[in-house]
N, C-alpha and C positions, 0 to 999 in steps of 0.2 A: 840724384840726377846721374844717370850715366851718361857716359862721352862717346860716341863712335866718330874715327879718324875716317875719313874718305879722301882716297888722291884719285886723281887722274891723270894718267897717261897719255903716252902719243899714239897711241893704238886706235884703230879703230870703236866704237860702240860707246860713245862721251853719252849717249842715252843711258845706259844703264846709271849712271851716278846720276846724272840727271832725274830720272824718273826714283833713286834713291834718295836724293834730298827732299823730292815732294814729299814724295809718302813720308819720309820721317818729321815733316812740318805740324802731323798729325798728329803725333805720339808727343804725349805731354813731358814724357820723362825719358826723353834721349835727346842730348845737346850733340849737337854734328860742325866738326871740324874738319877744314877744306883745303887741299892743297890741290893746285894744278900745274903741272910742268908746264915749260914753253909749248912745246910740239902738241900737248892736252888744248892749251888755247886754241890752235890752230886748228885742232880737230872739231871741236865743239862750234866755231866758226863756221866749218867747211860741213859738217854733216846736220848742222841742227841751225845753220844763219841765225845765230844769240850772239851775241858778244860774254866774254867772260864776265862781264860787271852781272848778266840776268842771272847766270849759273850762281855768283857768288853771293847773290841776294838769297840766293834757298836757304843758305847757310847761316849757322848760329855764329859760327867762327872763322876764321880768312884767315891761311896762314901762307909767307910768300915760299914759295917751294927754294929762296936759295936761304931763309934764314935759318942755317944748325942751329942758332942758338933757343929756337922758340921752343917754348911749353913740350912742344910734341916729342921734344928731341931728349928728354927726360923720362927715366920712367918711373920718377918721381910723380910724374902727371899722369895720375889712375882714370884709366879708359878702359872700355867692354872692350875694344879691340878695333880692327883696321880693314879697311875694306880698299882695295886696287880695284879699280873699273874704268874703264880698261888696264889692264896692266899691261905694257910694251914686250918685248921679248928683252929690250933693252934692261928694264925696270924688273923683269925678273930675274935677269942674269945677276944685276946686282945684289940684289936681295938673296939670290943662293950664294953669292962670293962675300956679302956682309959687308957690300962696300958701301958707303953712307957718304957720299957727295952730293946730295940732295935732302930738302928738309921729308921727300916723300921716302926716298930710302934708309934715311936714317931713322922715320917714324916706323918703319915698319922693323929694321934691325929690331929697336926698343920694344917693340910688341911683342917679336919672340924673343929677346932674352930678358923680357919679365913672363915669358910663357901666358902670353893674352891670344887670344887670338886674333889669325890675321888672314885673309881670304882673298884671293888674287884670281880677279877674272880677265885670265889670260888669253889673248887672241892673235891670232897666225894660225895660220893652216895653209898648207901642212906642216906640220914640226918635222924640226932636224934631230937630229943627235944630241945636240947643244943645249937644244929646248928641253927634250926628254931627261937630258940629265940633269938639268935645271929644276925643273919641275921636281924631279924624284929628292935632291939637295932639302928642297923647302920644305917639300912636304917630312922628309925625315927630322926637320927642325921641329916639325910642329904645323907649320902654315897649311894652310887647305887651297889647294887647286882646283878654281872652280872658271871650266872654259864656258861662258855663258851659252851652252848647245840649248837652243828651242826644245820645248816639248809639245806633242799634238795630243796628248790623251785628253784635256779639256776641250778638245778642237776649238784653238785661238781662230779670232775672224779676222784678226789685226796684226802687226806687226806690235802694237802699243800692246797687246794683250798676250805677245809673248816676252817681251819685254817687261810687263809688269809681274806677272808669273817668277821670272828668275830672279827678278828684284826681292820679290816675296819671301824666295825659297835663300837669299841669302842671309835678309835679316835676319829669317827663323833660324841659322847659324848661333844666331847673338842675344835667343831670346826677345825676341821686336816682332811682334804680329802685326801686319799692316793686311789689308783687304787684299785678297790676289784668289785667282781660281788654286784648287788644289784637289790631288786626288782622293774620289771618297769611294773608293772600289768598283768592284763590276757586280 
């Protein structure tokens, strides 16, 4: 059985995890483990009218984003690796500075310093300076920056159908095929 970590942030786009916990309800052999910040509550509230109790029903595991001491916070506790959706610009800063006051930042520190991977789909636009060097920090760790940008070469009809698409192309990160349009040349 492998483990994929999923947090949620206070950014924008709580669809993305959202529509990553479906699709991994389907895959027999990936257990999915859930943190939400405060401000991730509030997002998945205000963009998708759920309450955090239906998001955390997707999930195989619940963990409270203030508890350092949980499973995740070990890298003792062998996981495929970690997926941010949204990731905050806040929630990236941290995770480029290695700061671990939260059980979402401190899962991801342990992700890269057992060299698992960890995928952060980071959202603001426009980026600062800040961001840019943020971004360039994680990825020199190891982490993959992934800003969930649309694609039309399937030409999506939906907004659900470009949003399942980057779901798609994240998993495949981790080894996870789930159903998603994908490119098959011209």
């Amino acid at each position: 059985m492998r483990r994929l970590v999923i947090g949620i942030t206070g950014a924008t786009g709580a669809i993305y995890a959202v529509r990553m916990l479906q699709a991994l309800q389907d895959v027999q052999d990936v257990e999915s483990h859930l943190v939400i910040s405060t401000s991730g509550v509030l997002n998945i509230k205000h963009e998708l009218d759920i309450d955090r109790h239906a998001v955390q029903a997707l999930a195989d595991h619940v963990h409270s984003v203030r508890d350092v001491g949980a499973t995740l916070a070990s890298g003792a506790f062998r996981t495929a690796g970690m997926v941010i959706a949204p990731c905050s610009m806040r929630t990236l800063a941290a995770v480029a500075q290695g700061l671990s006051d939260n059980l979402i930042t401190r899962a991801a520190d342990v992700t890269l310093k057992e060299r698992r991977r960890l995928v952060l789909l980071v959202r603001e636009t426009p980026f600062n300076l800040a961001h840019l060097r943020n971004m360039t920090a994680v990825t020199e760790m190891g982490g993959i920056v992934f800003p969930p940008l649309p694609a039309f070469y399937h030409r999506p009809r939906s907004i659900e159908e470009m949003v399942d698409h980057t779901v798609a192309r994240v998993l495949e990160l981790f080894d996870i095929a789930v159903p998603g349009p994908a490119w098959e040349g011209t």
